[in-house]
N, C-alpha and C positions, 0 to 999 in steps of 0.2 A: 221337312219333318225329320226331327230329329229320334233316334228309336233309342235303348238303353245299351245298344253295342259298336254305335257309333265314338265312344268316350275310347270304348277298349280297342277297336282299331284306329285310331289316332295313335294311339301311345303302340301299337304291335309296331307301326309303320315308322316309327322312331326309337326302336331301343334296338340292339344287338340282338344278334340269332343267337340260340344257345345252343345249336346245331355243328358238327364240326362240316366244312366244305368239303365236296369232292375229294377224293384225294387227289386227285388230277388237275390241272388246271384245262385244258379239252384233250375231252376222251382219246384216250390210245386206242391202238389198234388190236392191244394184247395187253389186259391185266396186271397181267403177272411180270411180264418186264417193267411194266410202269411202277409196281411197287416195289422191283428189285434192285430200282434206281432212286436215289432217295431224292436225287434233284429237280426231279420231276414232280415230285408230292409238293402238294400243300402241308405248310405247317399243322399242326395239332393244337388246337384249344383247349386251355387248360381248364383243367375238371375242377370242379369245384369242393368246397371244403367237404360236405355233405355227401358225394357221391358215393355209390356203391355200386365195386369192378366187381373183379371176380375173387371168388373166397379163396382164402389161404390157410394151412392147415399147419399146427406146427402137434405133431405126432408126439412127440416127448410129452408135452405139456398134457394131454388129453389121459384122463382119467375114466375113460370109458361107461358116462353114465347115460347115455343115448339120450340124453334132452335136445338133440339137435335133431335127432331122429324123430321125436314124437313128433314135433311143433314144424318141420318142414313142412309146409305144403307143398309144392311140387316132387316129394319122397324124391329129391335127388342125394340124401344120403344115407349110404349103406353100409348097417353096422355088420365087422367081421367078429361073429365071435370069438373063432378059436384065437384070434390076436386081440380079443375087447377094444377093438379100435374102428375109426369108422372110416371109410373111404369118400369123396365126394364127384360129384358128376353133375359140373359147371354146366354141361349142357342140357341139362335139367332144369338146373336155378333158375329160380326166377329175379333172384337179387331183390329178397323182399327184408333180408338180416333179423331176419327172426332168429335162425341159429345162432349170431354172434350174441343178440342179446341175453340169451338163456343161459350160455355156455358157464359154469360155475368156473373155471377156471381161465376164460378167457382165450382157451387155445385157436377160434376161428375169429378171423376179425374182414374186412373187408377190405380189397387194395384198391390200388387206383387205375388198374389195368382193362382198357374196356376191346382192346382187339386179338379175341380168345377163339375167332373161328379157326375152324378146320375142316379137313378132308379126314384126319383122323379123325376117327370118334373115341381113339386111347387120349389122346392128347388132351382132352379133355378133363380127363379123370386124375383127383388129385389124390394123395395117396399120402405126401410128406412136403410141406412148402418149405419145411424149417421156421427157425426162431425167425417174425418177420420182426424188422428194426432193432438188430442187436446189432453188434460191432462188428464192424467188417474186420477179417483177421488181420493181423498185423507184419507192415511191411517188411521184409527182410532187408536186413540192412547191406548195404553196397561197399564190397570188398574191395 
């Protein structure tokens, strides 16, 4: 008997995980030395075109009209007035890019950065990403 989800695990069980692996290849004994060793990690699978990391915030550019504000769901961002500027708290987001879409001047856009935890919970908290993908400053030249 064949049922209608038989098609879709056939084909689950032949395409690639979109998942990245362990970072480990078998478990350490201690975390945090295993990630403080890069030899030990598994590589990273590369994100896709489409993906949305964590937000970046370039403060210049922001015209302080709180449309990010209104239209977040998660209210993980917080406008300051006396600066008319807003702060963000990544660990709120939900990474659903409503903010980037609304933003009239395009100051929030989304990266490709998906490993944001912490112990902090400042760490978190974006305040000024800068201009993201502008020109790295330029080499000094060798005397």
């Amino acid at each position: 008997m064949i049922s209608r989800v038989m098609p879709q695990l056939l084909r689950s069980l032949f395409s690639r995980a979109f998942v990245n692996p362990f970072p480990a290849a078998n478990m350490p004994s201690s975390m945090t030395e295993a990630m403080s060793n890069p030899e030990l990690l598994n590589p990273y699978l590369p994100v896709g075109a489409r993906f949305r990391g964590r937000l970046n915030y370039d403060r210049a550019k922001c015209i302080g009209c709180r449309l990010c504000v209104r239209v977040c769901p998660a209210h993980a961002t917080d406008y300051q007035a006396e600066e008319k500027k807003i702060i963000i708290h990544n660990d709120r987001c939900c990474f659903c890019a409503q903010c980037t879409e609304v933003c009239p001047v395009k100051c929030l856009t989304m990266s490709k950065e998906f490993m944001i935890s912490s112990y902090d919970r400042k760490a978190n908290v974006v305040k000024d990403s800068g201009s993201v993908g502008a020109a790295p400053p330029a080499a000094k030249p060798a005397a």
